[in-house]
N, C-alpha and C positions, 0 to 999 in steps of 0.2 A: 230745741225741737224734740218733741217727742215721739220718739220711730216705735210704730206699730203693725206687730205682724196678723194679721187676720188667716183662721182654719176653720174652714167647714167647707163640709164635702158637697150644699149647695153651691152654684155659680152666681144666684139673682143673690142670695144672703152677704156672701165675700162682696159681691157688684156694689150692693145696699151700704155695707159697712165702712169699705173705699171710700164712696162716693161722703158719705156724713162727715168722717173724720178728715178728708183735705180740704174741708169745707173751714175749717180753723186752721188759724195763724201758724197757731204752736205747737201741732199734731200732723203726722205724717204716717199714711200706713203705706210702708215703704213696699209692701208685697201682700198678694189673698192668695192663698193655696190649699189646694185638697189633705186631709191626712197625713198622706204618703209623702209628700213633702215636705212636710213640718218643720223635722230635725233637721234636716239640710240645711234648710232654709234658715233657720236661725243660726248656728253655723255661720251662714254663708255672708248674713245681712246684718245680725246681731243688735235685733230689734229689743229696745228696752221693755216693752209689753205684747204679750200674747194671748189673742182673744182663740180660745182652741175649745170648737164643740166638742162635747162631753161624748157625742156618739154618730160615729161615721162608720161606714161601712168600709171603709177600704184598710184601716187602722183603727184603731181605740185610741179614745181620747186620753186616755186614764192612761194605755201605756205610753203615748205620745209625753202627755204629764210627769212622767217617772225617767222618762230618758232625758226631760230639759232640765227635772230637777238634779240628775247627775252632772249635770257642766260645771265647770269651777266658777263661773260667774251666769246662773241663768239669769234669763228674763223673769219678770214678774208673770205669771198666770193669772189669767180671770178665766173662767170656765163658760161658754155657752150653750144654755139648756132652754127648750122650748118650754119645760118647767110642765112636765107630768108626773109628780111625786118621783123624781128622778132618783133608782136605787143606787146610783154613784157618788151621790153626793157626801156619804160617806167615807168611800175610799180615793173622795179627791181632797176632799178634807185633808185626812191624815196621808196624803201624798204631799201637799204644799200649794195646793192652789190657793189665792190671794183672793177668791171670790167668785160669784156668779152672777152673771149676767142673762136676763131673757133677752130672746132674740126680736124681740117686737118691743123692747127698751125706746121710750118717748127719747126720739133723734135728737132734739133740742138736750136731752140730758146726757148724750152720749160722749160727747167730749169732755163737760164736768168731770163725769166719772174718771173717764181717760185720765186726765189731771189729780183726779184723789188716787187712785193708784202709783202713778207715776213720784207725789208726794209721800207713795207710804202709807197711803189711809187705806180702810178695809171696803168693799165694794160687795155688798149682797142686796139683792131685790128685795120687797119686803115679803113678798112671797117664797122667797125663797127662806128666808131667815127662822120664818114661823115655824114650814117644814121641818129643818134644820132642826130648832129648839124641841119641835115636837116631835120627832121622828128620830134624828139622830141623837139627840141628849134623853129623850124619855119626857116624858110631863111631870116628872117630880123635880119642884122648883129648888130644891137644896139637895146636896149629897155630900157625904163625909169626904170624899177625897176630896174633891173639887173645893168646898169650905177651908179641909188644909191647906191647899198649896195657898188658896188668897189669904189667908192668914199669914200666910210669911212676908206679903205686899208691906210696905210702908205706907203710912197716911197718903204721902204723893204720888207712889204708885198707882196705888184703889184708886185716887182721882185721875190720872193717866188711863187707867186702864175704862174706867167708865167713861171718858170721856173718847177714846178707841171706839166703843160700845155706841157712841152717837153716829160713828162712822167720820168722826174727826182726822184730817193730816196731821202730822207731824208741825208743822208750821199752824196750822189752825188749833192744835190745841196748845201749842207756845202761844199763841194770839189771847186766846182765853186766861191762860193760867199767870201773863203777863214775863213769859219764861223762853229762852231761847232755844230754836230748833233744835242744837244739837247737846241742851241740854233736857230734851225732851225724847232725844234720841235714844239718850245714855238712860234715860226712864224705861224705856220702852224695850232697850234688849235686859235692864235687869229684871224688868216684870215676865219677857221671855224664857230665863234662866229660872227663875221663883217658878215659875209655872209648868217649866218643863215642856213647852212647846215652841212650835219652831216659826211661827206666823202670827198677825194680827188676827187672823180669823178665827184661828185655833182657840188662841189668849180670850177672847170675846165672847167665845161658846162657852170655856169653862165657866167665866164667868157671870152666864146667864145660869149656868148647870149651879153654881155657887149661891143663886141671890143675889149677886152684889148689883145686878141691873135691874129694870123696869120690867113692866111684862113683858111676854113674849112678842115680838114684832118690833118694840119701839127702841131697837136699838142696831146696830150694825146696817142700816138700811141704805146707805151711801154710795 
């Protein structure tokens, strides 16, 4: 079962998101709570994922973000942004969020996602992703740094890592590569260490900032 905690500081939104996710077998959102209760609350229930908007009035998401990623064992983050060129996506980035989600996300795909995350895979809208490459990386499709670090990738890696970049699990890109999860695992934190960052989403951006993927959009969109 996969326990899931729901934050945003509407009622009908938490109500909305409840209702989708215990609608599946193998998804539970164990609790919907405003802001202010976030941290507690994880704490308290110690939900495997955290769907926490990006901007509420009562707390900040971002700091909400910063306090779970100090736990010795946090939850996975996804962020939710009703997706207006949102100027946080930045520093939820480089905080450790695991992705973003819009809040009008087709219901039918909302457990999917639940599940790529829950496996490990990277979770961005496609709108969101574009922003992203375009906003936060800049529109120039290569840069020196970013070029180095993937040049220290192994052949396997690069293919690891583009294959991250389809918005692939950890088990679905062992499916492809014909290779087992957990040695797809031991890929995927040495592509983390090669690259100096601390997440799938992070690994995925450089390597859009790098080249090493498609155009903008057609990658991390899962």
């Amino acid at each position: 079962m996969i326990r899931v905690l729901v934050v945003d500081d509407e009622a009908l939104v938490r109500t909305g998101f409840t209702h989708i996710l215990n609608v599946s077998d193998d998804i539970r959102a164990v609790a919907a709570v405003s802001g202010g209760q976030a941290v507690r609350s994880v704490r308290e229930l110690r939900p495997d994922i955290v769907l926490l908007d990006i901007r509420m009035p009562d707390v900040d998401g971002l700091t909400v973000l910063a306090e779970l990623r100090r736990m010795p064992d946090p939850p996975v983050v996804a962020m939710l942004t009703t997706f207006d060129a949102d100027e946080h996506v930045d520093a939820a980035l480089r905080s450790g969020a695991a992705g973003f989600l819009l809040k009008d996300t087709d219901p039918q795909q909302l457990p999917y996602l639940i599940r790529t995350l829950s496996e490990g895979g990277t979770v961005l809208s496609a709108q969101v992703t574009r922003t992203v490459v375009d906003a936060y990386l800049g529109r120039s499709t290569r840069e020196p740094d970013a070029i180095r670090l993937v040049a220290r990738l192994s052949g396997r890696e690069r293919g690891v890592l583009a294959l991250m970049g389809e918005g692939l699990s950890n088990m679905d890109i062992g499916d492809r590569l014909h290779l087992s999860t957990g040695t797809i695992k031991d890929h995927v934190s040495s592509v983390f260490e090669k690259l100096q960052v601390d997440n799938r989403v992070q690994a995925v951006l450089l390597a859009e900032r790098a080249g090493l993927l498609g155009p903008s959009g057609n990658g991390a969109t899962r």
